[in-house]
KOLVEX-628931 format. One record per residue (C-alpha): residue in three letters; x, y, z. Coordinates in Angstrom, 2 decimals. Example, Ala and Ser with C-alpha at 12.3 -4.5 7.8 and 13.67 -1.06 7.14 Angstrom:
2
Ala / 12.30 / -4.50 / 7.80
Ser / 13.67 / -1.06 / 7.14
***
This chain:
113
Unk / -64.70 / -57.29 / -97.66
Unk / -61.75 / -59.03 / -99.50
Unk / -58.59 / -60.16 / -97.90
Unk / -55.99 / -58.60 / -99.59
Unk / -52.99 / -60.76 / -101.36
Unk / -54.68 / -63.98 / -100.88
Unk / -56.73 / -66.05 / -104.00
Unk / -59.28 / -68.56 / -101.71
Unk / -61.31 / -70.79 / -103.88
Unk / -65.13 / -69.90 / -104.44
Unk / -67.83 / -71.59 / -103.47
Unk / -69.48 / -70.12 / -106.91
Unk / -67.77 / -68.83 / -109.84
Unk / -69.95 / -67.37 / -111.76
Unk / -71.80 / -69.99 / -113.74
Unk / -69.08 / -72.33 / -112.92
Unk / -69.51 / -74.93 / -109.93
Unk / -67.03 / -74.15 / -106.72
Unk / -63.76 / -74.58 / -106.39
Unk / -62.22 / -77.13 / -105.06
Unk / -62.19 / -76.67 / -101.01
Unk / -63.98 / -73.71 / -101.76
Unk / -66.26 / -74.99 / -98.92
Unk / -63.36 / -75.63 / -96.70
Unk / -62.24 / -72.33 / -97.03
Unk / -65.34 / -70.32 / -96.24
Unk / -65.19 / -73.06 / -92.75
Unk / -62.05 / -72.23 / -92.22
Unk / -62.84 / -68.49 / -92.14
Unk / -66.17 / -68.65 / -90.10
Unk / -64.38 / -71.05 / -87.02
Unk / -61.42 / -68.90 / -86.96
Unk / -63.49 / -65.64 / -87.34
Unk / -66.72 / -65.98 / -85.70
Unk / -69.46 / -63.38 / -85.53
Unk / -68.33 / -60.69 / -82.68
Unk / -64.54 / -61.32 / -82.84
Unk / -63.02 / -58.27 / -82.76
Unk / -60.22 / -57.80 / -85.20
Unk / -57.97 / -54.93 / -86.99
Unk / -58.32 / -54.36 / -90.63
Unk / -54.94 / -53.10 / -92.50
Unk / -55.20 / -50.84 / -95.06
Unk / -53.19 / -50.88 / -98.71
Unk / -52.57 / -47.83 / -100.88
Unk / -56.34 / -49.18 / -102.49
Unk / -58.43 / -49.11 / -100.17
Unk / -61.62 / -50.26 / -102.41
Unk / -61.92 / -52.76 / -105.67
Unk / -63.96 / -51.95 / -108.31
Unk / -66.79 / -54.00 / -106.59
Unk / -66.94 / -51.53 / -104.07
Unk / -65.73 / -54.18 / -101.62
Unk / -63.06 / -52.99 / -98.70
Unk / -59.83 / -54.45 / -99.14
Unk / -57.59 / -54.87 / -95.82
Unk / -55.28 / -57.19 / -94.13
Unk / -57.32 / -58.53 / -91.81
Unk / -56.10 / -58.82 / -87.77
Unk / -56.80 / -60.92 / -84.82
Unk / -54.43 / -59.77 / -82.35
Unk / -51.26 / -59.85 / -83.59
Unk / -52.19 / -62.78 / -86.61
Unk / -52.73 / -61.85 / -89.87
Unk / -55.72 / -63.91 / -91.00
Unk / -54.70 / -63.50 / -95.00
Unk / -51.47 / -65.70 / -93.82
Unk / -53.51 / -68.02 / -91.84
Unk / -55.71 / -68.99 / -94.59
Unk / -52.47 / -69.64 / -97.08
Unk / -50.55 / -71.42 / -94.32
Unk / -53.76 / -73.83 / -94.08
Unk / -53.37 / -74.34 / -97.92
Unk / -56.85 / -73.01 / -98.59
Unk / -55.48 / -69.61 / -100.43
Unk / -53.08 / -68.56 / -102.97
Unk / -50.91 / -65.82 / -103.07
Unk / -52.11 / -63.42 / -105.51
Unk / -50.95 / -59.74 / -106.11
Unk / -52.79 / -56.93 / -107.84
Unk / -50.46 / -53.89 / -107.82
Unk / -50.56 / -51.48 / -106.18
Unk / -51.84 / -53.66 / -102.92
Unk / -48.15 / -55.55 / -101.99
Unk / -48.38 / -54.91 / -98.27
Unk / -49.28 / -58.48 / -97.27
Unk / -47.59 / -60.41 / -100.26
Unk / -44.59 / -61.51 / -98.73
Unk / -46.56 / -63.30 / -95.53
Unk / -48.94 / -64.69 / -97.82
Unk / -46.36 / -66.18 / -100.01
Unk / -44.29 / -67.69 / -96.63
Unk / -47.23 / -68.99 / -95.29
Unk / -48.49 / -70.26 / -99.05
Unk / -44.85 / -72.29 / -99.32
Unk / -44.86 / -73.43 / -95.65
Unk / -48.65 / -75.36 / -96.96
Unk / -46.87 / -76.26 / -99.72
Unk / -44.24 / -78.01 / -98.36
Unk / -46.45 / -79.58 / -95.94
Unk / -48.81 / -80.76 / -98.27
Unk / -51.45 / -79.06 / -97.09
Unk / -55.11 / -77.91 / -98.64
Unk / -54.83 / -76.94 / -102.07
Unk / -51.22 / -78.78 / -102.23
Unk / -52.29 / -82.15 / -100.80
Unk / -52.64 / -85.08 / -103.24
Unk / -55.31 / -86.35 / -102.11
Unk / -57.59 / -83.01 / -101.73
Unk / -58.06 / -83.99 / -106.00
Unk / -57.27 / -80.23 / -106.33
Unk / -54.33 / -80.73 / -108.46
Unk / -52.12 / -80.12 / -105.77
***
């Protein structure tokens, strides 16, 4: 599964060590999305990458977790075309973290931000 429009940092990268908050974002994903919550994926004209992995906006009630996840500052916006149905929330939420300093964007995280 990958959430569509959003760029989280890895906790691997290949032969690379992990991303800064990489950790913090996989945390960030498992509190807010235990095992057994029930939530609504939202499709794209793609429905598949070339990994074979499912890409959908991803739903807990009526929150859109690919937001959530930029609004906390541990995602990016990112768009590969044709999949735009989420950009525009992710990119909000991605400015509202920025503002705030948040994740990625915070000084202090040594992220660059």
């Amino acid at each position: 599964m990958r959430l569509l429009n959003i760029d989280a940092p890895e906790l691997h990268h290949g032969t690379q060590a992990q991303e800064c908050l990489g950790p913090e974002a996989t945390a960030f994903l498992a509190r807010r999305l235990p095992e057994g919550t029930t939530v609504t994926l939202a499709f794209d004209r793609e429905r598949e990458d070339r990994y074979g992995r499912t890409l959908a906006g991803v739903y807990e009630g009526d929150s859109l977790v690919n937001a959530e996840i930029a609004e906390a500052g541990l995602a990016l916006p990112v768009l590969f075309e044709p999949n735009d149905r989420f950009y525009a929330a992710v990119v909000d939420a991605s400015d509202d973290a920025e503002r705030a300093g948040r994740g990625l964007f915070d000084p202090a995280s040594g992220c660059g931000g």
